[in-house]
Residue, then its C-alpha position, 0 to 999 in steps of 0.5 A: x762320621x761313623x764308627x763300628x763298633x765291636x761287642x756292643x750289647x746292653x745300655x754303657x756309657x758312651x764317651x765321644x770327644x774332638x782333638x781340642x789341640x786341633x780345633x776346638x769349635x766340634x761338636x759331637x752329635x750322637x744319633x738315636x740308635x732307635x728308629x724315629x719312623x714309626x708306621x702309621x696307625x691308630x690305636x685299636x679299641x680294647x675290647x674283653x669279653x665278662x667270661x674272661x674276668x675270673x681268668x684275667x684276675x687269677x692270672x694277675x695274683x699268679x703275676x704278683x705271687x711269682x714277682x714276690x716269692x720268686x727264687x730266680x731271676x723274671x728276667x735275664x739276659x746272656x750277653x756273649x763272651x768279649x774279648x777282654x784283650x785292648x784294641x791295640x793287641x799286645x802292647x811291647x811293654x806292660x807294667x803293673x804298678x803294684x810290683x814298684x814301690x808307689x810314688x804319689x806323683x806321676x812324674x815320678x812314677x814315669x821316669x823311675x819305672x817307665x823306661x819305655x817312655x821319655x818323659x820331656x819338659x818344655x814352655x808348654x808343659x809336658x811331651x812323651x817320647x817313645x823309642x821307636x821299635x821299627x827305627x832308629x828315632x823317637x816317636x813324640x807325642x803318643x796317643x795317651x789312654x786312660x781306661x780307653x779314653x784318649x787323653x790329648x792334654x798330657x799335662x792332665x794325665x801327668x796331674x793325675x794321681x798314680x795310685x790310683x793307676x793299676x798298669x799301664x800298656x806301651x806300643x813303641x812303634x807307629x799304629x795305623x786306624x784307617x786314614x789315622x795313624x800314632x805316634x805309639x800308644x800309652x795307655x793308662x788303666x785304673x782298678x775299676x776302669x772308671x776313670x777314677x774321679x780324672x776331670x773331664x775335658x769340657x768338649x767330652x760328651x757323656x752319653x748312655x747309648x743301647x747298644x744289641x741286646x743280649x740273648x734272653x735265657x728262660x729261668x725255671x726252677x728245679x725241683x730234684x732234692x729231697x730238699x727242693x721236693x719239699x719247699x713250700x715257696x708258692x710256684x705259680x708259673x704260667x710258662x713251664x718251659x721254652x727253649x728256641x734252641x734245640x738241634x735234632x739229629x736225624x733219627x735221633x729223640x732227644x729228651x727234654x725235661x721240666x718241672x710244672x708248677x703248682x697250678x692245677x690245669x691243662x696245659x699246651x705243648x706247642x713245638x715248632x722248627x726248620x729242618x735241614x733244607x728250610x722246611x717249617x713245621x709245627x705240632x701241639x699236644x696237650x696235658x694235664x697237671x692234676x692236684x698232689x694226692 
């Protein structure tokens, strides 16, 4: 089977498990996101000439210095913005626990302030009921939520401690996912959406999966205060400056601003882009930082 998944960037945690109330003998695989084909190739020889010893060992204490002294962060990534709102859009009822006075057992918590959901005892434990919004009948058994984790044994989430529930969401009518569909959704969300220490069934498979790595953003610090101007952090950049987004209008000249480092030197501006119709181009300059007076 395979699934899309939406807003999958950076290493989470990935939580795959089968309908142990339908069969029980599944087992859940996750393939390696990562490509096992790899091109053929030798490694090649590393050859470095003597005259590039000095500039080898320089830029070396310049790596070190920067890793110790730096103020900002070597390396940081801008992961876009993710919808916050569930896959299930707006539930019909939602309610925040913290508003009711807390009782320390879920039933409890359930036929007191969950009008929305009926709450049934039998020979095998516990079943919920939904008033279907789009008929005159109940929905029975709904798919329960725990931090988006179904939950197929609700005698589980009825054992579950309610005060470490913060809200919980109601869809009271059927909810179609391709060829699947449900009986309404309960869905059950703790304060820090971690599951809160709730015990694993034994079919779950626990797995961290890479998903799309985020944009990386290019740190560089500024030096515009009198404040900033006067800072005896040792600044030993290499790299001054690097956007690979910049749009210019036609007939336009944008200014674009850095600070150098306090290394003394020439240094390569190198400037490459695509114009309108697909075109390539680059240009490059040079100039020198010379040492404060």
């Amino acid at each position: 089977m395979q699934f899309e998944t939406a807003d999958w960037y950076g290493t989470r945690q990935l939580v795959a498990q089968p309908n142990p109330t339908r069969d029980s003998v599944y087992r859940v695989e996750i393939l390696n996101p990562f490509s096992e084909q790899y091109a053929p190739g030798r490694p090649v020889r590393l050859t470095l000439s003597e005259q590039l010893a000095a500039s080898l060992r320089r830029r070396h204490v310049q790596a070190q210095v920067q890793q110790q002294f730096a103020s900002g962060p070597p390396v940081r990534y801008q992961l876009p913005r993710i919808d916050s709102l569930a896959f299930y859009g707006k539930p019909n009822e939602r309610y925040m626990l913290d508003a009711y006075t807390r009782f320390k057992v879920m039933e409890e918590v359930m036929r007191e302030y969950v009008p929305g959901v009926f709450v049934r005892l039998r020979k095998d434990g516990f079943h919920f009921l939904l008033p279907n919004a789009n008929a005159h009948d109940a929905l029975e058994n709904p798919l329960v939520l725990l931090d988006g984790m179904p939950v197929f044994d609700t005698n589980k989430i009825m054992a579950f401690d309610p005060l470490k529930v913060q809200k919980l969401d109601v869809v009271t009518k059927r909810y179609f996912v391709g060829a699947f569909f449900y009986n309404g959704i309960v869905s059950y969300t703790t304060y820090k959406g971690d599951l809160a220490g709730f015990p694993l069934d034994t079919h779950v498979l626990l797995q961290e999966y890479e998903g799309l790595q985020g944009q990386r953003e290019f740190y560089a610090p500024r030096y515009e205060t009198p404040q900033q101007q006067q800072s005896r952090r040792p600044d030993f950049r290499n790299l001054l400056y690097w956007n690979p987004d910049v749009t210019i209008r036609p007939g336009a000249s944008p200014t674009l601003t850095f600070f150098t480092s306090d290394q003394v030197g020439r240094y390569r501006i190198v400037v490459q882009g695509l114009s309108q119709s697909g075109q390539a181009g680059s240009t490059s300059a040079t100039f020198e930082v010379k040492a404060a007076l």
